[in-house]
C-alpha positions as CSV (number, residue, x, y, z in Angstrom):
1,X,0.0,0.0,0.0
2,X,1.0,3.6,-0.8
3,X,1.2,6.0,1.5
4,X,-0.4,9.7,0.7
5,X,1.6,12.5,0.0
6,X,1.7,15.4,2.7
7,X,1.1,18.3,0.2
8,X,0.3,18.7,-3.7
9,X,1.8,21.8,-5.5
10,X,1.0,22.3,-8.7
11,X,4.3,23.7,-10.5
12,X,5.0,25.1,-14.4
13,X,8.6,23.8,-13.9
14,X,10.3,20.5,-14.0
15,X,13.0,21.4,-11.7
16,X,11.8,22.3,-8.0
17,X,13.3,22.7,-4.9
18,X,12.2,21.8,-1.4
19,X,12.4,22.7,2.1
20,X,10.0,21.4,3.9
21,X,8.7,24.9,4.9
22,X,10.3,26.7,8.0
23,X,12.7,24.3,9.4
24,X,11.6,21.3,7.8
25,X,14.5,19.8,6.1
26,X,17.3,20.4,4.0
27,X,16.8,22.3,0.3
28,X,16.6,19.6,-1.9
29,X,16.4,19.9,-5.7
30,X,13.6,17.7,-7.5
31,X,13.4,17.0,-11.1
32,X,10.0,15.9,-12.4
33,X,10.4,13.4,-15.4
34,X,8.8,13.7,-18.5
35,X,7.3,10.0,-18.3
36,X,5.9,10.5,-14.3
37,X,4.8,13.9,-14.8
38,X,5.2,14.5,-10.9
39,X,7.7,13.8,-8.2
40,X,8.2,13.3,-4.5
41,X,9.9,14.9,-1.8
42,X,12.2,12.1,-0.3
43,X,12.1,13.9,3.1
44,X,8.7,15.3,3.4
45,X,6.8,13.1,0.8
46,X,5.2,16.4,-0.7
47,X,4.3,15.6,-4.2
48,X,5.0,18.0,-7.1
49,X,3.1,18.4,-10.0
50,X,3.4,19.6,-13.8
51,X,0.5,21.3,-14.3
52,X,-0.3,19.9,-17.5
53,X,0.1,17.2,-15.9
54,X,-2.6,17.3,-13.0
55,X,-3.6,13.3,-12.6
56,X,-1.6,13.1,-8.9
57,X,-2.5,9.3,-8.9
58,X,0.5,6.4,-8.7
């Protein structure tokens, strides 16, 4: 089973960075593949979204 992602953002970009908000975790940078269309925050398992690209399911 899959768990649920913390947060959706919806993002025009394919390279994001994360933070996990005010003292949440280390800036990360996140590139969202072509194929997926969305990807993950390994430390706060927010989910980030193209927005073209809007289906959030796994």
């Amino acid at each position: 089973m899959s768990k649920e992602p913390r947060e959706v953002k919806e993002v025009t970009v394919s390279r994001v960075a994360c933070d996990g908000g005010a003292g949440g975790h280390p800036r990360v940078w996140l590139q969202i593949s072509d194929e997926l269309g969305w990807v993950e925050c390994p430390y706060c398992d927010c989910k980030f979204v193209l927005k073209n690209n809007i289906d959030i399911g796994h």
